[in-house]
Backbone as a chain_set.jsonl record, in Angstrom:
{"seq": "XXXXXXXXXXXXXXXXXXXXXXXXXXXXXXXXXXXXXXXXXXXXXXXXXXXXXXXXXXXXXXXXXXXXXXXXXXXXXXXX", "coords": {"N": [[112.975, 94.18, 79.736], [110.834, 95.365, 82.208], [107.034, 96.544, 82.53], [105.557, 97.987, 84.661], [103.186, 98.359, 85.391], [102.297, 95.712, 84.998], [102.925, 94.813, 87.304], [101.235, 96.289, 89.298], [99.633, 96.857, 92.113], [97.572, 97.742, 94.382], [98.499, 99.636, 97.653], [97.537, 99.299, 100.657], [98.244, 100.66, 103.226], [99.644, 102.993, 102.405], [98.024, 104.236, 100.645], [98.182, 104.25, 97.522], [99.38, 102.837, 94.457], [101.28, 100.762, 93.613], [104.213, 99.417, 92.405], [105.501, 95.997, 92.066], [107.533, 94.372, 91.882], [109.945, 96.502, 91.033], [109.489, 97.707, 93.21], [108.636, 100.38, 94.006], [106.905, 103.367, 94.541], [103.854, 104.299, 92.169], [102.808, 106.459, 92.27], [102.932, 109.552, 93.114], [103.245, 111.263, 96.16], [101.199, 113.186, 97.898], [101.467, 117.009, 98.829], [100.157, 117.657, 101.217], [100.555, 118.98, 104.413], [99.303, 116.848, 106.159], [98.2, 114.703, 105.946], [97.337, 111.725, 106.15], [98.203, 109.079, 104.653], [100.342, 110.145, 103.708], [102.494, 111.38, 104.87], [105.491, 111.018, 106.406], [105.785, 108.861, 104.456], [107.85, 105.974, 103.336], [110.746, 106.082, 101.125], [110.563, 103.45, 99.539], [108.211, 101.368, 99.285], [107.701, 98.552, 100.578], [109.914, 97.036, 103.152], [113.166, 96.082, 102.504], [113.923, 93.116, 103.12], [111.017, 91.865, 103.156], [110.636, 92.772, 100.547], [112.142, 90.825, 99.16], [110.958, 88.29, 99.598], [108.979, 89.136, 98.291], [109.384, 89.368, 95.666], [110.495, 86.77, 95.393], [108.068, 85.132, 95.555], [106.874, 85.824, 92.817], [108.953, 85.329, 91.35], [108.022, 82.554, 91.875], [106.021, 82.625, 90.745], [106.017, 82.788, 88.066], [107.432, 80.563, 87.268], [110.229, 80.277, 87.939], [113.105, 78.763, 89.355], [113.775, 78.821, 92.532], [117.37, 79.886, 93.733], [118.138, 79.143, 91.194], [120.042, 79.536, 87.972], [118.519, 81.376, 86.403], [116.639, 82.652, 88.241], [118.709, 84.336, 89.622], [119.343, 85.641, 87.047], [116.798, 86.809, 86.983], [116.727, 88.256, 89.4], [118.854, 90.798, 89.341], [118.202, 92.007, 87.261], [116.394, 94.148, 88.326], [116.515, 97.056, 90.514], [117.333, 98.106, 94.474]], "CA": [[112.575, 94.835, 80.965], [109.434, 94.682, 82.747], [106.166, 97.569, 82.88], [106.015, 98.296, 86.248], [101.765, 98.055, 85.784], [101.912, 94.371, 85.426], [103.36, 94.418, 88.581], [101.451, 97.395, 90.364], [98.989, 96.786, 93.086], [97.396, 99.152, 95.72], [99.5, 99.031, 99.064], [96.193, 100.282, 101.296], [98.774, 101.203, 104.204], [99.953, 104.189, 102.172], [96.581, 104.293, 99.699], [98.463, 104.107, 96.413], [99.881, 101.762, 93.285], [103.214, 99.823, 93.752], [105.153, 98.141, 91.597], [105.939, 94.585, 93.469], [108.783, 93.977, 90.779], [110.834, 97.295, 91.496], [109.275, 97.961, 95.063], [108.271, 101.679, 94.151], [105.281, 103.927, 94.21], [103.802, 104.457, 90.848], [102.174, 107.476, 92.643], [103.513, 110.945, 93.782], [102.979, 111.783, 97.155], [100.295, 114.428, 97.69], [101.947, 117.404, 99.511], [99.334, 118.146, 102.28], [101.609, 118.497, 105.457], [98.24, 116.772, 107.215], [97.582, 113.759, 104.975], [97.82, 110.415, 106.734], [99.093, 108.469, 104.162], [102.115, 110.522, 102.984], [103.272, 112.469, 105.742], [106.248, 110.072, 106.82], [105.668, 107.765, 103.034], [109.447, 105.692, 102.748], [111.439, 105.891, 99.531], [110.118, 102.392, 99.25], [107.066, 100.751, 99.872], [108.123, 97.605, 101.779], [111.586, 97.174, 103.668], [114.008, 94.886, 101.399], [113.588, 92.187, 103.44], [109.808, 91.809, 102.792], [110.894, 92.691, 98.979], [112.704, 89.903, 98.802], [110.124, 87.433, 99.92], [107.372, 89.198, 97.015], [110.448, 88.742, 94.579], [110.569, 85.033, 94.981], [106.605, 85.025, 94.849], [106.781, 86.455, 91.755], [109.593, 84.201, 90.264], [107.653, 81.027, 91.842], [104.708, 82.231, 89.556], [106.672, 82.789, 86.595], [108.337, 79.402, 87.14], [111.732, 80.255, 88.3], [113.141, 78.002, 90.54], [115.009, 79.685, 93.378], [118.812, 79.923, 93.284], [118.916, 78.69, 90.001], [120.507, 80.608, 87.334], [116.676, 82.017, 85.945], [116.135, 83.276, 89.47], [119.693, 85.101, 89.591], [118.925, 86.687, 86.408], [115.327, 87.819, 87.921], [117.049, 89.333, 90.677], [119.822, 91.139, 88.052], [117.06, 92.869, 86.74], [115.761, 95.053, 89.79], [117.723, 98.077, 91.539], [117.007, 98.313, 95.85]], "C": [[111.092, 94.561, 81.236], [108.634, 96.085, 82.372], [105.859, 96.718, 84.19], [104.024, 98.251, 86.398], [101.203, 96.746, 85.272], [101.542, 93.534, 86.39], [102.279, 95.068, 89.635], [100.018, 96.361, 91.024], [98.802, 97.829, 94.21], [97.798, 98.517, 97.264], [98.11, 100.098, 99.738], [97.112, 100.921, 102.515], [99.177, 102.811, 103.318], [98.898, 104.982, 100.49], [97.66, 104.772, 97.997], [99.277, 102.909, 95.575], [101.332, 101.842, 93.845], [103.338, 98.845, 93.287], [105.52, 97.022, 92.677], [107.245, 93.99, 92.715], [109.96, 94.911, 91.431], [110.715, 97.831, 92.923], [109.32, 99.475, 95.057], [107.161, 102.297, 93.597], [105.259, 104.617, 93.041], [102.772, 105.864, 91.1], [102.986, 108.595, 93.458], [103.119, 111.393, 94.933], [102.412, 113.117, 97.274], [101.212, 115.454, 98.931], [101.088, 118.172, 100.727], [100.193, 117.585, 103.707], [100.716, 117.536, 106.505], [97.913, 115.153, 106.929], [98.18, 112.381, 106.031], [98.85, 109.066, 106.123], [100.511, 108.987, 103.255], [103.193, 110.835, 103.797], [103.857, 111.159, 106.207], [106.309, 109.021, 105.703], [107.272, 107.258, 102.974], [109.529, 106.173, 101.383], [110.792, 104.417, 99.178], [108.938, 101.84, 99.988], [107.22, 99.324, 100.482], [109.617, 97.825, 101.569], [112.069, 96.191, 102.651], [114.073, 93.529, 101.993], [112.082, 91.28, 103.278], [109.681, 91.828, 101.181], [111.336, 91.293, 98.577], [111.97, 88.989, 98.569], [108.627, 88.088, 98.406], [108.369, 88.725, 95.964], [109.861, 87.065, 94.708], [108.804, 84.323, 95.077], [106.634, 84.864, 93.367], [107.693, 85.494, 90.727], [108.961, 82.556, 90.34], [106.209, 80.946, 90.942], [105.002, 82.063, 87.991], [107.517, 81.824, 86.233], [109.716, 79.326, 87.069], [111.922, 79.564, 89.508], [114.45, 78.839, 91.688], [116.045, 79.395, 93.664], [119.007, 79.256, 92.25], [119.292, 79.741, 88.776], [119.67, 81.98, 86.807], [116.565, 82.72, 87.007], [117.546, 84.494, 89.826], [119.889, 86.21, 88.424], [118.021, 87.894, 86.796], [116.177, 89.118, 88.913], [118.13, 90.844, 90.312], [119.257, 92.597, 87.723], [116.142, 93.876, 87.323], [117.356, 95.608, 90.638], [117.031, 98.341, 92.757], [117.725, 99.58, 95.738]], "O": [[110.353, 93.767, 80.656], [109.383, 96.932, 81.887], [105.885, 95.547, 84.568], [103.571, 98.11, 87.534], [99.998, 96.559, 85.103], [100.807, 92.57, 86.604], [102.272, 94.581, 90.766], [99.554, 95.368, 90.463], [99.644, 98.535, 94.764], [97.542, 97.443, 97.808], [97.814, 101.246, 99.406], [96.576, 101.969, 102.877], [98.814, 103.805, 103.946], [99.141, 105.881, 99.685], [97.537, 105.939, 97.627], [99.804, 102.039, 96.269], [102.11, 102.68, 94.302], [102.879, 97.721, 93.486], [105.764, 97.201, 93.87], [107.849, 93.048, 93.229], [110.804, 94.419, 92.181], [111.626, 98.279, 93.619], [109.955, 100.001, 95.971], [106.563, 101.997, 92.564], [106.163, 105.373, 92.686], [102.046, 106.26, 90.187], [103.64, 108.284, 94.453], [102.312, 112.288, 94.682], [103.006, 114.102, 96.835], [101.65, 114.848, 99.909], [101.459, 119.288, 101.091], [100.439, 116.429, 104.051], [101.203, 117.359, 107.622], [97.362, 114.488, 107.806], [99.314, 112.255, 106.495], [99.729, 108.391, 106.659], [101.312, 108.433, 102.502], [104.398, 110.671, 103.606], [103.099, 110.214, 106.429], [107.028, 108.086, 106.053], [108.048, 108.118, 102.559], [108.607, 106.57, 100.671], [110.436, 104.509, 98.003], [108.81, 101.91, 101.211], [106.189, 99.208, 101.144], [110.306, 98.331, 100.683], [111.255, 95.531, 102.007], [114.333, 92.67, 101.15], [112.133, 90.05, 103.293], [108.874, 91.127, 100.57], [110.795, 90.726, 97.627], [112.014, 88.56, 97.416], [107.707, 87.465, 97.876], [108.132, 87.656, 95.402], [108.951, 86.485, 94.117], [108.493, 83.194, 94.696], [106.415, 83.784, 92.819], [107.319, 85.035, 89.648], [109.134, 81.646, 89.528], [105.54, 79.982, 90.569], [104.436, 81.452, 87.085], [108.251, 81.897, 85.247], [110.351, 78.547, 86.357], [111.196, 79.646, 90.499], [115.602, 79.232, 91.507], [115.988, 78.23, 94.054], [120.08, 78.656, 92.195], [118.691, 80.816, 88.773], [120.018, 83.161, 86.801], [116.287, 83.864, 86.647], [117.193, 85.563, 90.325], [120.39, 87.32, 88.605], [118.173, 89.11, 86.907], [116.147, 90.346, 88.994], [118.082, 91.827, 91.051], [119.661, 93.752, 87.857], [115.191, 94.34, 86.695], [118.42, 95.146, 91.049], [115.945, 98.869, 92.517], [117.817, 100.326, 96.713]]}, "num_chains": 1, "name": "protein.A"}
C-alpha cells in the first residue's frame, strides 16, 4: 500500500493537504458555518475525471506505462 503523505500536497482552493494517490483530504474540515474554504468542501478534492488525469501523472513518474498491466494494477490499488 501506499502513505497517503508521499502523495499529499496543499490543494490552495480548499487550503488543506490531499492525498493525489487516493484523492482525499488528509485534513478535517473546520466546523465554522462562515469559513470559506469548508462551507460547501466535496467528499473529494478533485472530480474523478481530473483524478484520473493526476493518476496517470503519477504512474508516468513512477514509470508505468499506461494500459499496461503495471498501470492496471496502479489503478487496483485506489477506491473513488
Amino acid at each position: 500500500m501506499h502513505n497517503c503523505r508521499d502523495y499529499s500536497v496543499r490543494n490552495d482552493d480548499y487550503d488543506a493537504e490531499v492525498c493525489l494517490y487516493c484523492n482525499t483530504f488528509l485534513e478535517v474540515a473546520c466546523t465554522d458555518p462562515t469559513c470559506y474554504f469548508c462551507v460547501g468542501r466535496p467528499l473529494r478534492p478533485y472530480p474523478q475525471d481530473i483524478h484520473k488525469i493526476i493518476l496517470q501523472q503519477l504512474a508516468a513518474n513512477t514509470h508505468l506505462g499506461v494500459g499496461t498491466n503495471a498501470w492496471l494494477k496502479f489503478l487496483t490499488t485506489f477506491e473513488d
